[in-house]
MOPAC internal coordinates of N, CA, C and O (Angstrom, degrees):
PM7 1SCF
backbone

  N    0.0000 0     0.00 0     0.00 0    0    0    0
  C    1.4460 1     0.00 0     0.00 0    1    0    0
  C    1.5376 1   108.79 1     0.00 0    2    1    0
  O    1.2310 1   122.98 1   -42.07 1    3    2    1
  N    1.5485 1   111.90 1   137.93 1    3    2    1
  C    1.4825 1    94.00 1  -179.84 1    5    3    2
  C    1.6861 1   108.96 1  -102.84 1    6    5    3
  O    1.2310 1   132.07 1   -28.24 1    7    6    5
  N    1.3518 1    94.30 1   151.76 1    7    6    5
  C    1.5760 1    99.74 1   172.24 1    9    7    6
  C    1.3870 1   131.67 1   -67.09 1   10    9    7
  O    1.2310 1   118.90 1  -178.68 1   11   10    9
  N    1.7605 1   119.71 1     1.32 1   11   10    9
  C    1.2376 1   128.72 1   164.96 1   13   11   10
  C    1.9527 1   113.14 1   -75.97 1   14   13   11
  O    1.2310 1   129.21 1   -54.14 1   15   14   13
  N    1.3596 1    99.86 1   125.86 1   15   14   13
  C    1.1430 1   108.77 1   147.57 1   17   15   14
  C    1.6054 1   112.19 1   -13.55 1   18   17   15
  O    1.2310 1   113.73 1   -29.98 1   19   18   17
  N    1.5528 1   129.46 1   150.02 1   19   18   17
  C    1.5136 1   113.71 1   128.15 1   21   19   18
  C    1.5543 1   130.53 1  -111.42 1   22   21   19
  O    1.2310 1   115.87 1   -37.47 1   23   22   21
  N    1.2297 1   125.44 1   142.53 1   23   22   21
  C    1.0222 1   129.42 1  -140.71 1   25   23   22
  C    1.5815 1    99.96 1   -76.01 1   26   25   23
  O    1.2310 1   104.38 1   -20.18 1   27   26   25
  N    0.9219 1   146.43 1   159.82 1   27   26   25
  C    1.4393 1   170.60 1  -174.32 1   29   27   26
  C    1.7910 1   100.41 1   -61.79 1   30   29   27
  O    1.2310 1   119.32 1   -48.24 1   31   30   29
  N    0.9691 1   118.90 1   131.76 1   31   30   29
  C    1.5671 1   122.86 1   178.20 1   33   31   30
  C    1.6019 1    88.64 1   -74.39 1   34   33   31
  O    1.2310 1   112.31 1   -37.51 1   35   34   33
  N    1.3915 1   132.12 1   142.49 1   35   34   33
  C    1.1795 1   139.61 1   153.54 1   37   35   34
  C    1.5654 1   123.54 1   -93.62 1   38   37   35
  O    1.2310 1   117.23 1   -50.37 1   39   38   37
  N    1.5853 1   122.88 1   129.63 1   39   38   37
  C    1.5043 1   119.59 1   169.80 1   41   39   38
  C    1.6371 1    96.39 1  -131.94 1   42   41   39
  O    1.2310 1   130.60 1    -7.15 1   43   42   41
  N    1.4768 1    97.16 1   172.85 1   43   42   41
  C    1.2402 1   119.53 1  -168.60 1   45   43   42
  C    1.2440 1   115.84 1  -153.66 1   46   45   43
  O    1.2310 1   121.38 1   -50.37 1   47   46   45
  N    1.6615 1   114.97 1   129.63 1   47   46   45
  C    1.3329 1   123.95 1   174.76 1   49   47   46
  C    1.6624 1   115.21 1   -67.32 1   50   49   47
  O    1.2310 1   135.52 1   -59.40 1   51   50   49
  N    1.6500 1    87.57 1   120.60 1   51   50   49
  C    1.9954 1   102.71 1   179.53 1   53   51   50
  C    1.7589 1    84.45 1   -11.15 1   54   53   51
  O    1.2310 1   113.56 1    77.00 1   55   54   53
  N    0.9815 1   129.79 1  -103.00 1   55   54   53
  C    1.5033 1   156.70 1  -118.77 1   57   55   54
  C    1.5569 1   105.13 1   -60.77 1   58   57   55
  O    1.2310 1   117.23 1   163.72 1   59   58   57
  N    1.5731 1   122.88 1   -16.28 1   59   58   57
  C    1.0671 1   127.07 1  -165.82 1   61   59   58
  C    1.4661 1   116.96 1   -68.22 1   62   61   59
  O    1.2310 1   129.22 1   166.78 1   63   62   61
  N    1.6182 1    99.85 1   -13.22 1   63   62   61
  C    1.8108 1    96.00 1  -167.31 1   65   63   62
  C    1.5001 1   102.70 1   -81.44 1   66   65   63
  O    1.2310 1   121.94 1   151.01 1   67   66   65
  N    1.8320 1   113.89 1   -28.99 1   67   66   65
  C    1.1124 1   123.45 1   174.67 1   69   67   66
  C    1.1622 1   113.94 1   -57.33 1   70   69   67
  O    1.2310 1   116.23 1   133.85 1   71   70   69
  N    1.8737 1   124.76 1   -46.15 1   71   70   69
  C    1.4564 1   123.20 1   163.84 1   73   71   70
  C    1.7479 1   122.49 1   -33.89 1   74   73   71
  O    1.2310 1   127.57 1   134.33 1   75   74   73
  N    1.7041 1   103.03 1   -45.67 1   75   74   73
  C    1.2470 1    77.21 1  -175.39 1   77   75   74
  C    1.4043 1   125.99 1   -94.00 1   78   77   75
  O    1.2310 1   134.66 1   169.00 1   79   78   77
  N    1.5179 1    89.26 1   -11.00 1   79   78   77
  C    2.1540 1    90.58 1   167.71 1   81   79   78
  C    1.4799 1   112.67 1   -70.57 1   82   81   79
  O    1.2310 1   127.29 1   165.35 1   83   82   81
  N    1.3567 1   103.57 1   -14.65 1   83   82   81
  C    2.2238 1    89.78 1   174.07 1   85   83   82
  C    1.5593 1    97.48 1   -89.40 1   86   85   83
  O    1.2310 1   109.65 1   170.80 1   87   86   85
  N    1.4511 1   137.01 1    -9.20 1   87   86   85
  C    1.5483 1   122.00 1   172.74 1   89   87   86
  C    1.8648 1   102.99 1   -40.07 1   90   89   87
  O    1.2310 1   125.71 1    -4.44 1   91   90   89
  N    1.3386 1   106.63 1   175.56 1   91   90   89
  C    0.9908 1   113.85 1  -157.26 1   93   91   90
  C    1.5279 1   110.79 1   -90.11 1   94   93   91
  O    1.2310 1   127.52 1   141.38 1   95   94   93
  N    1.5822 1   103.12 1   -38.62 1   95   94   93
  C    1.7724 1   104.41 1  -177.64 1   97   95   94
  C    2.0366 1    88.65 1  -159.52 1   98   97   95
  O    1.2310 1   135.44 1    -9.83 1   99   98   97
  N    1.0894 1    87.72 1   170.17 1   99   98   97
  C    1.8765 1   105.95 1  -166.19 1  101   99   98
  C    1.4503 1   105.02 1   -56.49 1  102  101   99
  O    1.2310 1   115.49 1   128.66 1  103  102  101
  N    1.7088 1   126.16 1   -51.34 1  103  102  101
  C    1.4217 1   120.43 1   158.99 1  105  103  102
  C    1.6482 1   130.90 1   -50.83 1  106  105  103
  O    1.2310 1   121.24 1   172.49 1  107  106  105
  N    1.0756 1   115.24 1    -7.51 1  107  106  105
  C    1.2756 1   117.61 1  -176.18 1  109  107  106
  C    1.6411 1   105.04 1  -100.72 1  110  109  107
  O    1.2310 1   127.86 1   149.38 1  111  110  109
  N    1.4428 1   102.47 1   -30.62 1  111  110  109
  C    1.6352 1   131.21 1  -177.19 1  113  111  110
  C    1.8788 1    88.03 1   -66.87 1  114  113  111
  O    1.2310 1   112.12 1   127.50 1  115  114  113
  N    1.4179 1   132.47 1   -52.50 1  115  114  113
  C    1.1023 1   136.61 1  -153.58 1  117  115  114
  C    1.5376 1   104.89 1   -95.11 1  118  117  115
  O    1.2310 1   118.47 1   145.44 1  119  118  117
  N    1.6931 1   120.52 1   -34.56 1  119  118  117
  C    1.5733 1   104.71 1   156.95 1  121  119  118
  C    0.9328 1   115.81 1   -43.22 1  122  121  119
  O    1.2310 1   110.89 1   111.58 1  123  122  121
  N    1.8081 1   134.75 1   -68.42 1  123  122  121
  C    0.9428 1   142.93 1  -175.68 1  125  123  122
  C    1.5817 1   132.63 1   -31.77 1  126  125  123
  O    1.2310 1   128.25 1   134.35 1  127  126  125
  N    1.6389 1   101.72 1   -45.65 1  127  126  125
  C    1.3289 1   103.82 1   163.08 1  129  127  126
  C    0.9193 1   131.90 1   -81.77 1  130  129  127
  O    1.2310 1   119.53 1   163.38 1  131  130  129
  N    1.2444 1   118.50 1   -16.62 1  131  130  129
  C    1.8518 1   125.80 1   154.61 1  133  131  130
  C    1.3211 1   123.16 1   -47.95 1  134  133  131
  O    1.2310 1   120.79 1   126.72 1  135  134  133
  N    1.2468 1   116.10 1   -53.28 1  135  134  133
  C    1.5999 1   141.32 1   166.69 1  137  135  134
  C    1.6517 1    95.11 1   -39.01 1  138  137  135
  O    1.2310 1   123.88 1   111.97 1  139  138  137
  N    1.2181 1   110.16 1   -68.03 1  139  138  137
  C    1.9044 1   119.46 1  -164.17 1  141  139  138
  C    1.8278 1    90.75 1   -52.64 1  142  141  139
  O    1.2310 1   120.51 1   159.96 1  143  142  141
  N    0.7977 1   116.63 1   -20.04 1  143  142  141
  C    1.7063 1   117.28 1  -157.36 1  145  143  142
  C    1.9014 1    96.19 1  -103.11 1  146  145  143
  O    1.2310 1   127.79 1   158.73 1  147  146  145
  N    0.9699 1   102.60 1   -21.27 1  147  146  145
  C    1.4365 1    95.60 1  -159.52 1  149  147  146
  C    1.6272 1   104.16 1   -92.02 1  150  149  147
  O    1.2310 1   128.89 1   144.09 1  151  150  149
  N    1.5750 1   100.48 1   -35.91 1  151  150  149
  C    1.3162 1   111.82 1   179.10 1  153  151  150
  C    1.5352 1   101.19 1   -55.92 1  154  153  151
  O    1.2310 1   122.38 1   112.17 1  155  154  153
  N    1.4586 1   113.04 1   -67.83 1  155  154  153
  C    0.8707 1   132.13 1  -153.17 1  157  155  154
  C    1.9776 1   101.55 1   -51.73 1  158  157  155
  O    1.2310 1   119.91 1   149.70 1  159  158  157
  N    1.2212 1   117.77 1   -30.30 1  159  158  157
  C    1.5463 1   121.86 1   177.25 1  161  159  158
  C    1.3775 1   110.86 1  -100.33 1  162  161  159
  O    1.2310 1   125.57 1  -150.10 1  163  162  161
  N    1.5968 1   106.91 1    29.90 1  163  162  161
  C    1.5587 1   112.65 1   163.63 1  165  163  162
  C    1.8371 1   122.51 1    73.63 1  166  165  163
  O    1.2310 1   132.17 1   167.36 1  167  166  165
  N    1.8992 1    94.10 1   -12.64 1  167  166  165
  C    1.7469 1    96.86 1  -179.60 1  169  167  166
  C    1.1770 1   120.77 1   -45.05 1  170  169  167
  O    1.2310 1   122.78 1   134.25 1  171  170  169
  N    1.9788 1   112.28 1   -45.75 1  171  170  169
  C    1.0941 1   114.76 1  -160.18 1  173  171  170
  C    1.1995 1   103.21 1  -122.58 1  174  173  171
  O    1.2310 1   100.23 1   -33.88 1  175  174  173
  N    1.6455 1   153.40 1   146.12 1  175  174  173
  C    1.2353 1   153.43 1  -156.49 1  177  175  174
  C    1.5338 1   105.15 1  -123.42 1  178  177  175
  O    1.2310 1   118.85 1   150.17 1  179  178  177
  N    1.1456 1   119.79 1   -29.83 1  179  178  177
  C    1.5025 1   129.52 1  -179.10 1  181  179  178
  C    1.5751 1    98.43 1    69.25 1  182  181  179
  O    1.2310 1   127.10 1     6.08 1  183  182  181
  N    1.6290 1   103.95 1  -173.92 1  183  182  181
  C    1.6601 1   120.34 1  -156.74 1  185  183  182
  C    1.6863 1    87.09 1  -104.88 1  186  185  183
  O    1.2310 1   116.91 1   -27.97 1  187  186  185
  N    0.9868 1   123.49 1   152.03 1  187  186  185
  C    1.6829 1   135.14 1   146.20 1  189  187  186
  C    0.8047 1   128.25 1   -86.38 1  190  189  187
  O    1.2310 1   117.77 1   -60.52 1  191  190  189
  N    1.5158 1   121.85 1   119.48 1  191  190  189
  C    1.1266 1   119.26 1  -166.47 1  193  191  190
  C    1.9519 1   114.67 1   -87.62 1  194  193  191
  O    1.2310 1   126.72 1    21.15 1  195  194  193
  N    1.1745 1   104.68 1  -158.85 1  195  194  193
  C    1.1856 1   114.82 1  -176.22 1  197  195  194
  C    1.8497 1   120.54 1  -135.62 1  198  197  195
  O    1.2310 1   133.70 1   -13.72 1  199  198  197
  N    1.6486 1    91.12 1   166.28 1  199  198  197
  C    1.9318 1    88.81 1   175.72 1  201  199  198
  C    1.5418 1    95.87 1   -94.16 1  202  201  199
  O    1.2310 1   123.96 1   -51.54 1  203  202  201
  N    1.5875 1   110.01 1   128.46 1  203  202  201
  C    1.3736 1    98.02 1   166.51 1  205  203  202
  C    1.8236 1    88.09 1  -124.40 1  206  205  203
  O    1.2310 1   135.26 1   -15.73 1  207  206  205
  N    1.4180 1    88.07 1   164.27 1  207  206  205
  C    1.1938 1   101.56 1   175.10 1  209  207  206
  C    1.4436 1   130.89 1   -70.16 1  210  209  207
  O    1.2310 1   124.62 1   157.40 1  211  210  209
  N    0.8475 1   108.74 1   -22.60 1  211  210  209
  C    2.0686 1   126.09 1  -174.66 1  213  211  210
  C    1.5833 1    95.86 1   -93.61 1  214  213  211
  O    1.2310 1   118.47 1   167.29 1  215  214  213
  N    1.4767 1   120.53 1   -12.71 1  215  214  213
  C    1.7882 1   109.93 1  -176.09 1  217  215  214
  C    1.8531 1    91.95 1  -119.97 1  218  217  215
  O    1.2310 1   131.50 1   104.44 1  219  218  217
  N    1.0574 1    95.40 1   -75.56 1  219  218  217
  C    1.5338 1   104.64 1  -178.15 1  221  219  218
  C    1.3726 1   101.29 1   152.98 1  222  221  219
  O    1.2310 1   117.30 1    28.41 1  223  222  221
  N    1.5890 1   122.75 1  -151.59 1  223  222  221
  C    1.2726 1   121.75 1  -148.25 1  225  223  222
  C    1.6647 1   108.54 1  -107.50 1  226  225  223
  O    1.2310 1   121.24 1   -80.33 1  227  226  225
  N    1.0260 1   115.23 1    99.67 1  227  226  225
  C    1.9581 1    96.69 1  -178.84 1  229  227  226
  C    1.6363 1   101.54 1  -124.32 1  230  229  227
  O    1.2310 1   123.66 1  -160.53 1  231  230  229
  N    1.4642 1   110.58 1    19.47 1  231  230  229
  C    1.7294 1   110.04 1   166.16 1  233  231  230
  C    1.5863 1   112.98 1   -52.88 1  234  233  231
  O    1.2310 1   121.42 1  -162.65 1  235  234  233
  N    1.1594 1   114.89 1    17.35 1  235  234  233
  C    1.9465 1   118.74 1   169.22 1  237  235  234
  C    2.0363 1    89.02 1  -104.54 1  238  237  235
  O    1.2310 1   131.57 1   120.64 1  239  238  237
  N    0.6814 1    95.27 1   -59.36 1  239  238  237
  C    1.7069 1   107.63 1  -160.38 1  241  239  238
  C    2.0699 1   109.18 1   -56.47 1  242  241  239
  O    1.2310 1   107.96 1   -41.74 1  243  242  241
  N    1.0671 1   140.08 1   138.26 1  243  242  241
  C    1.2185 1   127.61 1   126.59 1  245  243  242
  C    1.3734 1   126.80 1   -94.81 1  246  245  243
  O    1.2310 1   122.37 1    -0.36 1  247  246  245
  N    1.5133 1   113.07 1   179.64 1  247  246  245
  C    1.7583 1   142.04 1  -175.35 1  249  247  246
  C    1.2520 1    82.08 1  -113.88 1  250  249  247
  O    1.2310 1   139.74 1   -21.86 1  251  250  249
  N    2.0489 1    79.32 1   158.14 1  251  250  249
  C    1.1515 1   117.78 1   160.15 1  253  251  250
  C    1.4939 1   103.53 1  -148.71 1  254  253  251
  O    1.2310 1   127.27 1   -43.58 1  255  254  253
  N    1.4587 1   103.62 1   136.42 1  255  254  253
  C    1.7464 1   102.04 1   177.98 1  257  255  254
  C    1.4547 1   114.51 1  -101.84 1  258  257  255
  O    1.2310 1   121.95 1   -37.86 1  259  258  257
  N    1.4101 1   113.86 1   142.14 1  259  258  257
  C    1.5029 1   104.62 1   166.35 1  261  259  258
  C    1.7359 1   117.00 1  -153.98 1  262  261  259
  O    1.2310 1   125.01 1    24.49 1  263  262  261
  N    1.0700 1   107.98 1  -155.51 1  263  262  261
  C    1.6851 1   110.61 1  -165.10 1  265  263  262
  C    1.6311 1    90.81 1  -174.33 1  266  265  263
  O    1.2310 1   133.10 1   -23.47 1  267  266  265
  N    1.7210 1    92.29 1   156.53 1  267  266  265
  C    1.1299 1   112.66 1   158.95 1  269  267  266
  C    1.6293 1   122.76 1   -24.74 1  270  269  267
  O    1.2310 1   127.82 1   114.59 1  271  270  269
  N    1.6870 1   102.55 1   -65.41 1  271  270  269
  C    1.3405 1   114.25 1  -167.60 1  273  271  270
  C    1.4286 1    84.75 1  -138.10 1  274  273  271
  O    1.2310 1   128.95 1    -9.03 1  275  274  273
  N    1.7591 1   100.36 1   170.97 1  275  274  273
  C    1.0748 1   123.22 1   168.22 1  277  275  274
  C    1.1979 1   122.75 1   -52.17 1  278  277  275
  O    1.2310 1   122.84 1   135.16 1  279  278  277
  N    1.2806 1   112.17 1   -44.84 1  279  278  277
  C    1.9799 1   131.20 1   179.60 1  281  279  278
  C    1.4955 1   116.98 1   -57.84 1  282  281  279
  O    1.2310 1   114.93 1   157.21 1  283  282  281
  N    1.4293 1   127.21 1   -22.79 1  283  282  281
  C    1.2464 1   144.80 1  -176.61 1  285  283  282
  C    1.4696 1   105.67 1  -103.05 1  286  285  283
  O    1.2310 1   132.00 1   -41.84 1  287  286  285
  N    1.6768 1    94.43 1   138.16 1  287  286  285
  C    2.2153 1   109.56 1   169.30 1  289  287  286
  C    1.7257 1    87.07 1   -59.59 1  290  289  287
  O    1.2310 1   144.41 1   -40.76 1  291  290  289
  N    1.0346 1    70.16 1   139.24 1  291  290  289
  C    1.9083 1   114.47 1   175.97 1  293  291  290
  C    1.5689 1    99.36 1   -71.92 1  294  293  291
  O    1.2310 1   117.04 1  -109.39 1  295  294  293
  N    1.1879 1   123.24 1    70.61 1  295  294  293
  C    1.6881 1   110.42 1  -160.80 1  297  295  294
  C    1.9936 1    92.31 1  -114.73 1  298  297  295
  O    1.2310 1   126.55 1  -152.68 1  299  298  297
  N    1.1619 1   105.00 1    27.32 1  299  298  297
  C    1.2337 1   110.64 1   158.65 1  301  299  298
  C    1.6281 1   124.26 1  -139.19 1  302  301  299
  O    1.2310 1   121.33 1   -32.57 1  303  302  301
  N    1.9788 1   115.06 1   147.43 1  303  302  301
  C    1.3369 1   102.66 1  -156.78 1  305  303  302
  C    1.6214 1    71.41 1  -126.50 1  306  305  303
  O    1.2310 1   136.18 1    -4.80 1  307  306  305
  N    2.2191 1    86.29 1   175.20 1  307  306  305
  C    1.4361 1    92.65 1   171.65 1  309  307  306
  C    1.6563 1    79.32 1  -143.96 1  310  309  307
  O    1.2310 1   127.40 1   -50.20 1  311  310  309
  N    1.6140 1   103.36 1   129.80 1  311  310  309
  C    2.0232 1   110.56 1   172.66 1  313  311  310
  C    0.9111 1    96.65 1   -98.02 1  314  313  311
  O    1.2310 1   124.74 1   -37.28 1  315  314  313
  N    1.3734 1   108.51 1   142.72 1  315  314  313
  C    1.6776 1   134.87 1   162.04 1  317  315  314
  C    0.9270 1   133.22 1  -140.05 1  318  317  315
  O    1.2310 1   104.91 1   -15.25 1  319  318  317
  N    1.2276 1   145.51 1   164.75 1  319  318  317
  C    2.0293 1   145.47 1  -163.11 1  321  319  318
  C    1.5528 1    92.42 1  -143.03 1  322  321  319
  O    1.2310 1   126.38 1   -52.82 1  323  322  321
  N    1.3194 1   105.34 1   127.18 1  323  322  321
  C    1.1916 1   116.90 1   170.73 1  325  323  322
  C    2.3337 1   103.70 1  -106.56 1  326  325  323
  O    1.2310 1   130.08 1   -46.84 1  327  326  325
  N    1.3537 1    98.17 1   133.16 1  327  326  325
  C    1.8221 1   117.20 1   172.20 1  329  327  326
  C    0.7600 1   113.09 1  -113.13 1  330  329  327
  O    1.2310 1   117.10 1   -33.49 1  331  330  329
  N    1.7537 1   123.12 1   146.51 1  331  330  329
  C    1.5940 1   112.60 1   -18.92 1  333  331  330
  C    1.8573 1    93.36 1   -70.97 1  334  333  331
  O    1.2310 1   115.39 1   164.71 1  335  334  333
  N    1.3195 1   126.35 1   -15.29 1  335  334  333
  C    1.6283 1   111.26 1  -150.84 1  337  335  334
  C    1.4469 1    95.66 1  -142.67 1  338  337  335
  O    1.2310 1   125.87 1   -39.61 1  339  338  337
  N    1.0236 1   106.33 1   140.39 1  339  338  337
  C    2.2746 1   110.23 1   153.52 1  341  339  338
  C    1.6128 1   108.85 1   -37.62 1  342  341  339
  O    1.2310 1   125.18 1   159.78 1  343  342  341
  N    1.3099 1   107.66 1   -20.22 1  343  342  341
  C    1.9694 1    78.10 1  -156.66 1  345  343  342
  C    1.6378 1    90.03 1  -129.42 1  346  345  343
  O    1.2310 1   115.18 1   146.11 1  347  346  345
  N    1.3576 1   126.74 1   -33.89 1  347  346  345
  C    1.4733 1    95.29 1   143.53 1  349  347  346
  C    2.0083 1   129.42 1  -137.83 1  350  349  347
  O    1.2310 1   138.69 1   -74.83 1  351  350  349
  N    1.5426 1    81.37 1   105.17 1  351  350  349
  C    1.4635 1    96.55 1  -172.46 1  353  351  350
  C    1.5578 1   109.02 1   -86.03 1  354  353  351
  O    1.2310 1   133.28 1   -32.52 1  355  354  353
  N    1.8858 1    91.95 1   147.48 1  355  354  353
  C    1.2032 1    98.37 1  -165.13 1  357  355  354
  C    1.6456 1   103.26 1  -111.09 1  358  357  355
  O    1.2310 1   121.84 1   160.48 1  359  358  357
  N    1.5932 1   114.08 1   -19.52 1  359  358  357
  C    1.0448 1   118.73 1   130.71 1  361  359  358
  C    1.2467 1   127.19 1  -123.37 1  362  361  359
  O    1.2310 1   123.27 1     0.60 1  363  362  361
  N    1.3362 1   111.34 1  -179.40 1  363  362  361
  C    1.6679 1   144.98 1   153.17 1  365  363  362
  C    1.4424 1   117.48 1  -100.80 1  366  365  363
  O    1.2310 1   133.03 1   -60.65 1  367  366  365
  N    1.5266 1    92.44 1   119.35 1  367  366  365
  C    1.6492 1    98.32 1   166.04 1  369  367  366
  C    1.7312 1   129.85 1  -120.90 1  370  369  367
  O    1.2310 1   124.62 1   -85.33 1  371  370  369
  N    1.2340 1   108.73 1    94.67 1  371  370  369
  C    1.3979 1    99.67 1  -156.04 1  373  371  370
  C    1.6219 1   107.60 1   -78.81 1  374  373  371
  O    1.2310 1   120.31 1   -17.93 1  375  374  373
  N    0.9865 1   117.02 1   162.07 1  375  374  373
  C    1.6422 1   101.48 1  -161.53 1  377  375  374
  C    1.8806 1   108.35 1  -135.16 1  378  377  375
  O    1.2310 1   124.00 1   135.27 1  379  378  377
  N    1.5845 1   109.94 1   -44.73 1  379  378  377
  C    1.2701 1   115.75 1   167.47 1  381  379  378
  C    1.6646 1   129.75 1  -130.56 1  382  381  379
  O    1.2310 1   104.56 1   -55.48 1  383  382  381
  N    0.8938 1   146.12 1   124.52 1  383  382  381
  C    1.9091 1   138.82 1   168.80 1  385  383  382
  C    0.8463 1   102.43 1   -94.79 1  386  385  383
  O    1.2310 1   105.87 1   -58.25 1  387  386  385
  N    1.5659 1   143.83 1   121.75 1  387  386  385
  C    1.2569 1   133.29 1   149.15 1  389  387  386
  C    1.7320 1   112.84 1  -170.13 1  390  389  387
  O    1.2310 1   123.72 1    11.09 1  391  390  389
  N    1.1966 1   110.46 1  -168.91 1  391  390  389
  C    1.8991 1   103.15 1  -169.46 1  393  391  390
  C    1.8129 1    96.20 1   -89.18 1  394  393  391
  O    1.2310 1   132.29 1   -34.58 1  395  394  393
  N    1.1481 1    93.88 1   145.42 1  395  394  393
  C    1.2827 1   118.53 1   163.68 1  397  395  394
  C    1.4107 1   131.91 1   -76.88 1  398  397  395
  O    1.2310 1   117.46 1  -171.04 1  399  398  397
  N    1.4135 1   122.44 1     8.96 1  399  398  397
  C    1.3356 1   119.17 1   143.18 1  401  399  398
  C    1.2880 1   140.63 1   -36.54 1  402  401  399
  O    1.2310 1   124.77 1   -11.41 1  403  402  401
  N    1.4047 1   108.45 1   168.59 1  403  402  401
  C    1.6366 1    93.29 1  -163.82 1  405  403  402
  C    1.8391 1   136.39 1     5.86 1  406  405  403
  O    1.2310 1   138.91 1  -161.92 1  407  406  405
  N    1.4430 1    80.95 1    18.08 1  407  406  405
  C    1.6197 1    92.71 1   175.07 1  409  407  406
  C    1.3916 1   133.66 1    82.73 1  410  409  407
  O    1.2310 1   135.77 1   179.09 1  411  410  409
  N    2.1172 1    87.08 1    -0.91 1  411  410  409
  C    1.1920 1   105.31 1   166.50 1  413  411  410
  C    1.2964 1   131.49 1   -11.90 1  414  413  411
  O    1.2310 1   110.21 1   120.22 1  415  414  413
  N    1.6569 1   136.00 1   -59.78 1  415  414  413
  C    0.9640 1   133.81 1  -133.66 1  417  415  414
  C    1.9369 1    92.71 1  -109.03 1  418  417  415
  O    1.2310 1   117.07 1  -179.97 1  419  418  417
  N    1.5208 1   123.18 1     0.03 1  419  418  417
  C    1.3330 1   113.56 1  -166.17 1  421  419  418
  C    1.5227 1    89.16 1  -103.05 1  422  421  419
  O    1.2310 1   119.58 1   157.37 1  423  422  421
  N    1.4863 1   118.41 1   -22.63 1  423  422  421
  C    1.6325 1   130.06 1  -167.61 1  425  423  422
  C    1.6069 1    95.53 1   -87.12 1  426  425  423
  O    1.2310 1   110.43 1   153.16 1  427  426  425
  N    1.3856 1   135.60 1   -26.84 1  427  426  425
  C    0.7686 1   134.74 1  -171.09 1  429  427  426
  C    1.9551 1   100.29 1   -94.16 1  430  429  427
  O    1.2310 1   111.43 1   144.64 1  431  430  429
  N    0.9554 1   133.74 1   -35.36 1  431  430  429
  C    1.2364 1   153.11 1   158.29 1  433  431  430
  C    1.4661 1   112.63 1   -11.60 1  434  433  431
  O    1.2310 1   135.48 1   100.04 1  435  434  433
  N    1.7568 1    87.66 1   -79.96 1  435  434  433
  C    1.6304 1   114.54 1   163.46 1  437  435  434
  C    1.6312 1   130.44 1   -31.12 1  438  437  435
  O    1.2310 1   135.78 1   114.62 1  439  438  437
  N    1.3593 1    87.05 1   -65.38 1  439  438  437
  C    1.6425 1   107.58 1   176.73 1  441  439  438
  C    1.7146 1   105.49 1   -51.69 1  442  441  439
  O    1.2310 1   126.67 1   117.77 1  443  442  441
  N    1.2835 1   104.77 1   -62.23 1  443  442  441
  C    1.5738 1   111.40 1  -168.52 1  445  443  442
  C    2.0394 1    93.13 1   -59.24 1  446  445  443
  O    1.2310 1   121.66 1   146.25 1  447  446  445
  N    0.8812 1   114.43 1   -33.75 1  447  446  445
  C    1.5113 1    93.27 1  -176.12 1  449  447  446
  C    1.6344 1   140.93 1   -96.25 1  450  449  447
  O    1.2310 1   139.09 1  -160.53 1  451  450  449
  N    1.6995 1    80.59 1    19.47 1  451  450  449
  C    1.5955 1   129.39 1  -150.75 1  453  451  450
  C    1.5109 1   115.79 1    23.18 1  454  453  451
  O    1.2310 1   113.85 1   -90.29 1  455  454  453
  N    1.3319 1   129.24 1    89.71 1  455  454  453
  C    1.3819 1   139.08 1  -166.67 1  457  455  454
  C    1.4222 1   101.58 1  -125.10 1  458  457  455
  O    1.2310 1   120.10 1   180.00 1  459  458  457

């Protein structure tokens, strides 16, 4: 038996490849996929979100914020659902990348998970 972890099966919503061709420029394209990688090897756990009433319900799902660089608002998210649990998932389901304006990306969230 090995003493490694195994890593989380990864899926992805159809739409995500489109997420990352509307990012803004190729480094922002390449945070992003770092992020998908990092989660995915447990570094980073991201925030949980919540049901609010004005979006709807994504208390299954967390965020992750990011930016170009460190020096810049984080005005871009990436949602994800961790199965069956946060702490040991057997998958990852990443669902949206995109900016968090007008909240775009939590309304868009919804839709994609049809809620």
């Amino acid at each position: 038996m090995s003493p490694l972890k195994p890593l989380p099966k990864l899926s992805f919503h159809p739409q995500i490849d489109t997420d990352f061709e509307n990012l803004d420029s190729d480094a922002l394209r390449q945070v992003a996929m770092n992020l998908v990688f990092d989660i995915a090897f447990g570094k980073i756990r991201g925030q949980r979100l919540e049901k609010l009433p004005a979006i709807g319900d994504l208390s299954d799902c967390h965020k992750i914020y990011f930016a170009e660089t460190r020096f810049q608002n984080p005005n871009y998210r990436i949602i994800f659902r961790y199965f069956p649990n946060t702490h040991n998932p057997m998958e990852i389901e990443y669902i949206i990348i995109g900016k968090r304006e007008d909240l775009f990306v939590y309304y868009e969230a919804i839709k994609r998970l049809g809620k």
